[in-house]
VEXTORNU-672370 format. One line per 4 residues: for each residue x, y, z of N, C-alpha, C. Coordinates in steps of 0.02 Angstrom, whole numbers, plus 50000, padded with zeros to 5 digits. Example, Ala and Ser with C-alpha at 12.3 -4.5 7.8 and 13.67 -1.06 7.14 Angstrom:
2
50660:49716:50390:50615:49775:50390:50660:49835:50390; 50642:49888:50354:50684:49947:50357:50645:50002:50394
END
This chain:
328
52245:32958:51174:52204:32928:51120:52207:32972:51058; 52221:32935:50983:52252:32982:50941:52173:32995:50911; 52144:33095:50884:52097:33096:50867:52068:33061:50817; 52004:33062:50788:51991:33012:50741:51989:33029:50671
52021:33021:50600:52019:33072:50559:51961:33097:50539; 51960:33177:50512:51914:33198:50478:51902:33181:50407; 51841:33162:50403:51814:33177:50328:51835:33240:50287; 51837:33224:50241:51849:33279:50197:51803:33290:50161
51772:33329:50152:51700:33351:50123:51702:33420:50077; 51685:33429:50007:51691:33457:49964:51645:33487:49952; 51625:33572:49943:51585:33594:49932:51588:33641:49855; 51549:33670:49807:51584:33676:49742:51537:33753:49752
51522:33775:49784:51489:33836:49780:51467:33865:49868; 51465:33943:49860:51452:33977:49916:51380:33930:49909; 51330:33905:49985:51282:33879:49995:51263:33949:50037; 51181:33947:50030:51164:33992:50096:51179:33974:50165
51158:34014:50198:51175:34007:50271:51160:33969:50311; 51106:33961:50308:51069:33885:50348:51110:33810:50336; 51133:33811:50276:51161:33738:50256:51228:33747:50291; 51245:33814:50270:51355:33823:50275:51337:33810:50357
51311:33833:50382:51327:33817:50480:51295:33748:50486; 51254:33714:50465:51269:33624:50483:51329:33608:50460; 51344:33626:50409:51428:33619:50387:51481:33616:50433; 51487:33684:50464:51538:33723:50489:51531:33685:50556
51466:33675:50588:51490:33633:50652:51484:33554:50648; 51493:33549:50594:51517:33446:50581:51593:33446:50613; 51595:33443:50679:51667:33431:50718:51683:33386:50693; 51655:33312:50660:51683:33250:50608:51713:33274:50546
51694:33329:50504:51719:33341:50438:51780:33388:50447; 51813:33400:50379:51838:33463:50380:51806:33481:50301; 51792:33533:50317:51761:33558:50255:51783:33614:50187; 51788:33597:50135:51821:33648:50092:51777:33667:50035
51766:33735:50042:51707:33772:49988:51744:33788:49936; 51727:33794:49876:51726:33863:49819:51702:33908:49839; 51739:33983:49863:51713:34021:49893:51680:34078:49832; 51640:34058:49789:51632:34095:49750:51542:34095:49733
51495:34146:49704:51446:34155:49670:51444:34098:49613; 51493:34109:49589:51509:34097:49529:51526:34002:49505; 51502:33979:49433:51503:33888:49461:51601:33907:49451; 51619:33836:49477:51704:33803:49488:51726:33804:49425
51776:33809:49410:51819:33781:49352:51800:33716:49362; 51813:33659:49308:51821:33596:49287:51874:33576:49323; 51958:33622:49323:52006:33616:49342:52004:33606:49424; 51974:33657:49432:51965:33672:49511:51923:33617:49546
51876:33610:49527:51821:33552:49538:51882:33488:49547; 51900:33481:49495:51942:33401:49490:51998:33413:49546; 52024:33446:49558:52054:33464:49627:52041:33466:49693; 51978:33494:49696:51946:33502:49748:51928:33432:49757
51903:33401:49726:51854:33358:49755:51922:33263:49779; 51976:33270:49746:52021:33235:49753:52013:33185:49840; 52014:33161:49844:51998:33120:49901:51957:33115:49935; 51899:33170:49925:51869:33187:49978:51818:33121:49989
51769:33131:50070:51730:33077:50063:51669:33097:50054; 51651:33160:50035:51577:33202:50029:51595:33250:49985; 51548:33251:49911:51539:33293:49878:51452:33339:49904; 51466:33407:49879:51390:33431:49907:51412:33484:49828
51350:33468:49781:51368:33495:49730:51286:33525:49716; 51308:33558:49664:51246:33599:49626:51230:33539:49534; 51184:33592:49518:51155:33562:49448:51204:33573:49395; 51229:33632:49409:51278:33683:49360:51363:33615:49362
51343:33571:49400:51413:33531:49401:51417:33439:49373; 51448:33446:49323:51422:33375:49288:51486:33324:49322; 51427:33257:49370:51476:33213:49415:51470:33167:49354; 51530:33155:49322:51549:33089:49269:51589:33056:49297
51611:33011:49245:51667:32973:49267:51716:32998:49269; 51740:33031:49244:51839:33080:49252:51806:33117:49319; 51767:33137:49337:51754:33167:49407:51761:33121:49458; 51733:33067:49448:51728:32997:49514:51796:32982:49509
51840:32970:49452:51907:32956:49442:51939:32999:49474; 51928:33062:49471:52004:33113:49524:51960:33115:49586; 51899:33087:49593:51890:33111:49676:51919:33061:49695; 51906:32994:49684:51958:32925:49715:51913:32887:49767
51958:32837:49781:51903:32789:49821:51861:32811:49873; 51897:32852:49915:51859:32900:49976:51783:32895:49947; 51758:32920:49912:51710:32979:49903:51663:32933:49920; 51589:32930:49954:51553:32907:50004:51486:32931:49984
51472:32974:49970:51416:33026:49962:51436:33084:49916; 51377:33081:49865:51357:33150:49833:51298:33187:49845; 51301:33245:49892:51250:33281:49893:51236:33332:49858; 51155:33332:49811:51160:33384:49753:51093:33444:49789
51110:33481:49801:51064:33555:49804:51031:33564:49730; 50970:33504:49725:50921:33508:49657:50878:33448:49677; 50846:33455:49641:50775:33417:49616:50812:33365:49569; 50843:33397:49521:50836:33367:49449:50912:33338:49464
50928:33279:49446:50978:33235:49438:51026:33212:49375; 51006:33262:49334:51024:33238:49242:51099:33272:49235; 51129:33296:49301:51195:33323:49293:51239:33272:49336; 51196:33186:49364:51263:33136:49383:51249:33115:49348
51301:33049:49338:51327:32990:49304:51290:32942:49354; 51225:32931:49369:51201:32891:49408:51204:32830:49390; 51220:32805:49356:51249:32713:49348:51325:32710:49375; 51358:32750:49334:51418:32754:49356:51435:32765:49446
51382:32805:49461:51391:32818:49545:51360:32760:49576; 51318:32730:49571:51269:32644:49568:51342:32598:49575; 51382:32600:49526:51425:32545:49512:51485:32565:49571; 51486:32620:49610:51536:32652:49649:51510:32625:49708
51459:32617:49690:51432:32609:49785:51418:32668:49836; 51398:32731:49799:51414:32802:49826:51352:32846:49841; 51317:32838:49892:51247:32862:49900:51251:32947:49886; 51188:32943:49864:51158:33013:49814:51116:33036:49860
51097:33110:49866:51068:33140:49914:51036:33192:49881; 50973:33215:49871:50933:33259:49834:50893:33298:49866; 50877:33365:49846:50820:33394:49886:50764:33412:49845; 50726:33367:49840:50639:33355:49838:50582:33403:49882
50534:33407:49855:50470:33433:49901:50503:33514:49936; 50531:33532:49966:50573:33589:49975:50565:33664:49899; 50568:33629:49855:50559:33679:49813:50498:33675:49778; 50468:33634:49794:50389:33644:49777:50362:33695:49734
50321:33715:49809:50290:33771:49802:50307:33846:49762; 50388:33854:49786:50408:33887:49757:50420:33888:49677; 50415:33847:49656:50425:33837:49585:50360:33807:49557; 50311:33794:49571:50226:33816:49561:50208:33870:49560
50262:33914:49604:50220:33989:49593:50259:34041:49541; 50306:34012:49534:50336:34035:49466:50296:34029:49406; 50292:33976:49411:50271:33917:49363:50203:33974:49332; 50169:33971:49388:50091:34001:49357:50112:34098:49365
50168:34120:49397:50172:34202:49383:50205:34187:49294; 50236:34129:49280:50269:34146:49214:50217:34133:49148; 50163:34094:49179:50120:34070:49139:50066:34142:49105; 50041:34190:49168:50019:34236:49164:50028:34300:49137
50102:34304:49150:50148:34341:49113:50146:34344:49063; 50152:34276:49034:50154:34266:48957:50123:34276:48895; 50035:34243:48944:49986:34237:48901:49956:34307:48915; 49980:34355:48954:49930:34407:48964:49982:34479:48936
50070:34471:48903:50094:34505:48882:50125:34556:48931; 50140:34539:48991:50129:34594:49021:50230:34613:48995; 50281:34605:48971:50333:34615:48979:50324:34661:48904; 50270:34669:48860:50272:34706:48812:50232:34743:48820
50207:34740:48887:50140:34797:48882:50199:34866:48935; 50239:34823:48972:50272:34862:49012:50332:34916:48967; 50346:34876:48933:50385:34910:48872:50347:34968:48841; 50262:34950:48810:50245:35025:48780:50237:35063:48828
50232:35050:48906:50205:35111:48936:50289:35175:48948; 50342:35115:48924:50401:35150:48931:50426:35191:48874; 50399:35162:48827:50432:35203:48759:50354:35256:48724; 50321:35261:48757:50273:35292:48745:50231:35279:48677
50218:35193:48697:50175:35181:48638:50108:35163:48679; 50106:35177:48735:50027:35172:48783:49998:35260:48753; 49938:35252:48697:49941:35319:48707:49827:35289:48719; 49797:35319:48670:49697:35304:48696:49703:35217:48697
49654:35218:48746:49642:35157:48748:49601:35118:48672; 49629:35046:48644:49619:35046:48610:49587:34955:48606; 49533:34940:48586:49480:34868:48598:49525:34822:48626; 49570:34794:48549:49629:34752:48550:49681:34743:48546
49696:34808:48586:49787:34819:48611:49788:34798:48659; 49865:34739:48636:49886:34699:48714:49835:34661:48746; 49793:34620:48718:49764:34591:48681:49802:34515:48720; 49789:34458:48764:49829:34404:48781:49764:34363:48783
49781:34291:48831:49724:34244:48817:49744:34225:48899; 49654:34218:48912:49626:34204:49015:49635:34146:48997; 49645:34121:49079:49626:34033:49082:49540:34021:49108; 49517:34088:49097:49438:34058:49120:49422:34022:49059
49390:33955:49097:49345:33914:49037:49420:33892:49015; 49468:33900:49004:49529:33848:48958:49545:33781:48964; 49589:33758:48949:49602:33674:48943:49682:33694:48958; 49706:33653:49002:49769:33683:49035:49805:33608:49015
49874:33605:48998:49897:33521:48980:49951:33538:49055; 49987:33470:49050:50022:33449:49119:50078:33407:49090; 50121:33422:49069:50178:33361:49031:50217:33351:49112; 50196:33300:49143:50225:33275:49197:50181:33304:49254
50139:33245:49277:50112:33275:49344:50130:33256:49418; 50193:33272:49418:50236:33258:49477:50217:33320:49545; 50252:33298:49581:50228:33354:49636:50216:33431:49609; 50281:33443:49581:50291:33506:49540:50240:33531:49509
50201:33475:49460:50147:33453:49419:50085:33504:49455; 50085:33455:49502:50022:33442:49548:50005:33500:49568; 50067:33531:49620:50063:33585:49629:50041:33655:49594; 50058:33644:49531:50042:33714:49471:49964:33689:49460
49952:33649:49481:49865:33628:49446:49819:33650:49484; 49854:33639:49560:49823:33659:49635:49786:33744:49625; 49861:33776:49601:49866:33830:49596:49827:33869:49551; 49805:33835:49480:49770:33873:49428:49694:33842:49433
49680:33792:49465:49614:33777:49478:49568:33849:49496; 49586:33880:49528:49542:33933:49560:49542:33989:49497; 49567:33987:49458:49567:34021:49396:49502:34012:49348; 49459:33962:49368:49418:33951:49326:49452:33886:49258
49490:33881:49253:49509:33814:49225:49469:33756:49220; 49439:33762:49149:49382:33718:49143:49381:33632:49162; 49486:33617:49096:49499:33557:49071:49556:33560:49104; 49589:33502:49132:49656:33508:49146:49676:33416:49108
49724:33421:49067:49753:33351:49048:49824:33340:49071; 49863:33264:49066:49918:33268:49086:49949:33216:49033; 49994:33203:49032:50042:33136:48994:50098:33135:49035; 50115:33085:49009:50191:33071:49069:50207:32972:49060
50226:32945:49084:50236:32893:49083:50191:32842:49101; 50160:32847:49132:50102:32793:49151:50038:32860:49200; 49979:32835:49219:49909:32866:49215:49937:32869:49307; 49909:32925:49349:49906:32932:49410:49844:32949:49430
49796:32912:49420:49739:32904:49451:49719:32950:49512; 49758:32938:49569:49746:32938:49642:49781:33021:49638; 49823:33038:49608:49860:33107:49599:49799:33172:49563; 49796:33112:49518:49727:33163:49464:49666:33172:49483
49635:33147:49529:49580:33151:49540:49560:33222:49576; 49606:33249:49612:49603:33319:49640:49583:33359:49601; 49593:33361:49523:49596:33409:49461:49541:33369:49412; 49511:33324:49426:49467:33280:49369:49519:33292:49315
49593:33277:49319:49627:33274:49258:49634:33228:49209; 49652:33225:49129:49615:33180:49103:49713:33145:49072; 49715:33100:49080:49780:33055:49051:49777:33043:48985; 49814:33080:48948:49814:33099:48875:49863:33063:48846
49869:33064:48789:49954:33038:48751:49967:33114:48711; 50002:33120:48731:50057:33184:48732:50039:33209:48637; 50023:33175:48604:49986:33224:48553:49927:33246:48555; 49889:33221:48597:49827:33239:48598:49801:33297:48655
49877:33302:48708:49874:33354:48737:49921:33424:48715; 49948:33405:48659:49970:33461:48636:49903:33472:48586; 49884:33446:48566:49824:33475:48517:49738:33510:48553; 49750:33480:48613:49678:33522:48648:49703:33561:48707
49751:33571:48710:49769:33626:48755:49780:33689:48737; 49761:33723:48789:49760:33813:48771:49825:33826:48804; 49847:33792:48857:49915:33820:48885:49942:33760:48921; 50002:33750:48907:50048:33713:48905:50105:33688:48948
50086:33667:49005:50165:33676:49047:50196:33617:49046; 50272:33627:49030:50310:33563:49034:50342:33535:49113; 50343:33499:49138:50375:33498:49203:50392:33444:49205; 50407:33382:49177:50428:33320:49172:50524:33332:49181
50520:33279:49207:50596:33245:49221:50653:33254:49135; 50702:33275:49131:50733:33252:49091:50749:33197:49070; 50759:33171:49008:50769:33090:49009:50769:33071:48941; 50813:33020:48915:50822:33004:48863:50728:33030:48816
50678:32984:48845:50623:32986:48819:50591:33079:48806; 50623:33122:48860:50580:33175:48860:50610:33228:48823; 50718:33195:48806:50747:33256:48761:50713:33270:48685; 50703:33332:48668:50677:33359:48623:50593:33348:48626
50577:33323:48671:50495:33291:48670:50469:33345:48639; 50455:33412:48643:50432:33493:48635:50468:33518:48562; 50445:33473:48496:50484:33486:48429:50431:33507:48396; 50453:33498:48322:50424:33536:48252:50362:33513:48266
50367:33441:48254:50303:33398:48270:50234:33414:48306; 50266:33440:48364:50248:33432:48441:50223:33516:48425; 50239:33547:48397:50212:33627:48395:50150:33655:48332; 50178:33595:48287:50110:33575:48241:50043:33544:48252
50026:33514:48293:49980:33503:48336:49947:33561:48379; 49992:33598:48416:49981:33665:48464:49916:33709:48424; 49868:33745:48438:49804:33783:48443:49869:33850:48410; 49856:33880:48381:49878:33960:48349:49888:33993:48403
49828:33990:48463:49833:34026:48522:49847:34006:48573; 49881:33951:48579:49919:33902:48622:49975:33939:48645; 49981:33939:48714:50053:33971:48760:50099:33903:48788; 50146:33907:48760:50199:33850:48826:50238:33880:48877
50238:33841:48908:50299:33851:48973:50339:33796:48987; 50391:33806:48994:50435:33767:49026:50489:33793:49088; 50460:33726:49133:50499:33759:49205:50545:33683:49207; 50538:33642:49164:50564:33587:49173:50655:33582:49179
50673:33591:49122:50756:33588:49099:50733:33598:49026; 50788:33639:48999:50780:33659:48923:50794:33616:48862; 50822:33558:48880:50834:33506:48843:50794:33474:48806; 50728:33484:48845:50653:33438:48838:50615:33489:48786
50644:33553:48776:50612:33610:48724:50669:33606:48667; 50645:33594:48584:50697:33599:48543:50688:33700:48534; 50735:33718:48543:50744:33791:48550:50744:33802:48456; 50766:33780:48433:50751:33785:48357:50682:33799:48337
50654:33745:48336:50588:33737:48316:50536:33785:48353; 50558:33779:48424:50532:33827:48453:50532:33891:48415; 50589:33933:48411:50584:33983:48369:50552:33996:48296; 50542:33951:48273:50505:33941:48212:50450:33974:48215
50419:33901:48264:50354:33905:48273:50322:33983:48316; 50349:34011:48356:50341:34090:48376:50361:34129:48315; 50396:34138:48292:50415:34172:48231:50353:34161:48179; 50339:34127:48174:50310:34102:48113:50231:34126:48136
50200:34121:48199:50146:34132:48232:50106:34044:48236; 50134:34014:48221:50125:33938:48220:50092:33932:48304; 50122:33949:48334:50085:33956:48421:50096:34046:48421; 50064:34035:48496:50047:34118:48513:50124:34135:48550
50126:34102:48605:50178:34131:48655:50222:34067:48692; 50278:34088:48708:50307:34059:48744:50352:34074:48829; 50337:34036:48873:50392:34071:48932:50425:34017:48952; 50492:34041:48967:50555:33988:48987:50565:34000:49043
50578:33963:49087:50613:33973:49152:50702:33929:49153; 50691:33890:49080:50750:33843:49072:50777:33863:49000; 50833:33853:48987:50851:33843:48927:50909:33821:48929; 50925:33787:48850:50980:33774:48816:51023:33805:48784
51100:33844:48794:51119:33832:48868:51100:33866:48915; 51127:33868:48954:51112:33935:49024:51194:33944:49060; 51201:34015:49041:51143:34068:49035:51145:34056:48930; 51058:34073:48938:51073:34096:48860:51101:34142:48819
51141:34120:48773:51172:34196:48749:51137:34247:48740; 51145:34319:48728:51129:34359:48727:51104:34386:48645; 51138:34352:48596:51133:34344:48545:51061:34280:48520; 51056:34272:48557:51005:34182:48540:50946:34229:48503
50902:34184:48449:50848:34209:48426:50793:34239:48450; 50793:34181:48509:50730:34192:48531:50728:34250:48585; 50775:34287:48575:50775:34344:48653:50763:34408:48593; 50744:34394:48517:50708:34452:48484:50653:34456:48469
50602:34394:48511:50548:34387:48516:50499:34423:48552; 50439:34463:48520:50407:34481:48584:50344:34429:48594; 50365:34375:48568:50298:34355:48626:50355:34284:48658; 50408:34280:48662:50449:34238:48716:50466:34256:48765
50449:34236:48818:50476:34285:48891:50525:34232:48931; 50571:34239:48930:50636:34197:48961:50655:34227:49032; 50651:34179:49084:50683:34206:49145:50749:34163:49163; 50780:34188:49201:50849:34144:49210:50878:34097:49269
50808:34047:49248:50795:33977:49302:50795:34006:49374; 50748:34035:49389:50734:34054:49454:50675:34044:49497; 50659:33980:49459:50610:33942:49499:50608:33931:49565; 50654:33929:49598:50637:33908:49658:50704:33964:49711
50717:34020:49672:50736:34065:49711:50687:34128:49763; 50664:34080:49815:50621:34132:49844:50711:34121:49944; 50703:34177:49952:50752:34157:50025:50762:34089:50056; 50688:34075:50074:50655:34027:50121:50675:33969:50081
50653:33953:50015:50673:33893:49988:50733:33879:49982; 50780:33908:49955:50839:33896:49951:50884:33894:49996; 50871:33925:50075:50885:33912:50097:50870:33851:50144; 50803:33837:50136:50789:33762:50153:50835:33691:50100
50846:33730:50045:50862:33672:50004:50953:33665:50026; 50976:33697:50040:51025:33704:50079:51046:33660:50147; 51010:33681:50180:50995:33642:50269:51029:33566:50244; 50945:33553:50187:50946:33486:50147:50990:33455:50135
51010:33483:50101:51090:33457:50074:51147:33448:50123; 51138:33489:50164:51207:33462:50190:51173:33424:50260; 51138:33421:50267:51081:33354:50313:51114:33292:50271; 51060:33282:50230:51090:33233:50191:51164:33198:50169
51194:33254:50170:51274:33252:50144:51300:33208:50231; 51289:33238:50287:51316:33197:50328:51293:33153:50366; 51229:33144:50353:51190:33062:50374:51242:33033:50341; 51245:33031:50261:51271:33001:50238:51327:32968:50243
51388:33010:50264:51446:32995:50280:51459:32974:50353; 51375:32983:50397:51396:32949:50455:51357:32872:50443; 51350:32853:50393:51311:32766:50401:51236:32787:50407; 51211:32845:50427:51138:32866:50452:51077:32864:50386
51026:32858:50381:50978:32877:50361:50986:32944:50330; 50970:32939:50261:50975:33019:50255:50899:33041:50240; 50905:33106:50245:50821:33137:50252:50793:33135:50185; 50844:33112:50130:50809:33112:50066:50856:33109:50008
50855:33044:50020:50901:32978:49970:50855:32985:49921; 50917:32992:49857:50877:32951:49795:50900:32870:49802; 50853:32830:49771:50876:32761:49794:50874:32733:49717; 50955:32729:49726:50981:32706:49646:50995:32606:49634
END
């Protein structure tokens, strides 16, 4: 009896360990990594992925159409190790017939607790307070040196109260957080009620909020949402954050408005591009604190988000249920 062929299944980056061994013992696949840290060439990618019937890709990798074109009819499944989906061609993969595989809920927590260490960070200075104690500008204690703003008693905004959302609200409630508001696309009642949160229109929560987190979806509606506009409204002593994607922050204006003292502070966990250059404005800021999207790098998560993915990746290619379809 002649064996039955293997799948060919494409992987575009070293995965942690938990995911690479569901991999490695798929006796149905044969499997081929980018054995690297580092994202694929374009070149390499379009090579790699040439017939295969399973892509298992990252965020850092944009599935278009010249990508669906050199993978070829095979391809069956795309499994992405992310939350965020704004790096497929999801109509284009819709019109393929090619199920999508995401990992949701998995990075949660972990990126709530970013979320509120970057928030604290920010508004409380600590990356310039750490600096004078290094260059020896900590010398008598002095009323209003280093000098940041509590969330006791504050009004906290929510641009997207999605799990992610939810979760960072969970988290700063015990803070004494007086007000919590949200905007987003339509009112979640049954979500908000945990937080007595109040369903705002997105100017009116940039204008009564003391601190600011963005966490909404990328999307035609949400690129640049965080502009000139949008920072003119903001309190003088208003902090933002964004753990969302950097797209949804105009990095221009942004800088303005910190420069200018137009708002107080800002912290990134995202930006436009990534990595940001080293040269960019806003990294001569001291009240911008930029980290380099590491929201949801704790072991445990990522390597759960891993498992995920390649779970998903071969339900998929066996006809099965996958543990967590996007449904396009």
């Amino acid at each position: 009896m002649r064996p039955a062929r293997l799948m060919k299944v494409f992987v575009t980056r070293r995965i942690p360990p938990e995911g690479r061994a569901v991999l490695a013992g798929a006796a149905d696949c044969e499997v081929e990594q980018w054995d690297s840290d580092e994202p694929i060439p374009r070149k390499e990618l379009e090579r790699g992925v040439a017939g295969a019937h399973g892509l298992l890709c990252l965020l850092t990798e944009q599935v278009d159409r010249t990508l669906l074109d050199a993978a070829g009819a095979n391809l069956k499944v795309i499994s992405t190790m992310s939350v965020g989906v704004d790096h497929l061609a999801l109509d284009e993969i819709k019109k393929r017939g090619i199920r999508v595989g995401y990992t949701p809920d998995v990075l949660t927590d972990a990126t709530a607790e970013l979320a509120v260490s970057l928030l604290l960070t920010t508004s409380r200075r600590l990356p310039e307070a750490i600096e004078e104690v290094k260059n020896g500008g900590w010398t008598a204690w002095k009323p209003l040196w280093m000098c940041g703003y509590g969330l006791t008693k504050s009004t906290v905004g929510i641009i997207g109260l999605g799990r992610i959302g939810q979760a960072i609200a969970r988290r700063l409630k015990p803070f004494g957080v007086q007000r919590f508001l949200y905007s987003g696309r339509q009112p979640k009642p049954q979500e908000a009620a945990e937080f007595q949160a109040e369903f705002v229109p997105t100017a009116q929560l940039a204008a009564e909020a003391d601190f600011i987190i963005v966490t909404c979806s990328l999307t035609p509606a949400t690129k640049g949402l965080c502009n000139k506009d949008f920072f003119r409204l903001m309190k003088k002593t208003a902090v933002l954050v964004n753990i969302s994607r950097g797209d949804v922050v105009n990095q221009d204006d942004l800088y303005q408005a910190l420069a200018s003292g137009q708002i107080a502070a800002a912290g990134l966990d995202v930006t436009t591009p990534e990595p940001l250059p080293t040269s960019h404005p806003l990294l001569t800021l001291k009240n911008c604190v930029i980290l380099p999207h590491i929201g949801s790098a704790t072991h445990g998560t990522r390597n759960t988000m891993s498992l995920l993915a390649a779970n998903n990746l071969l339900a998929g290619l066996r006809g099965e249920p996958m543990p967590s379809e996007l449904k396009l």
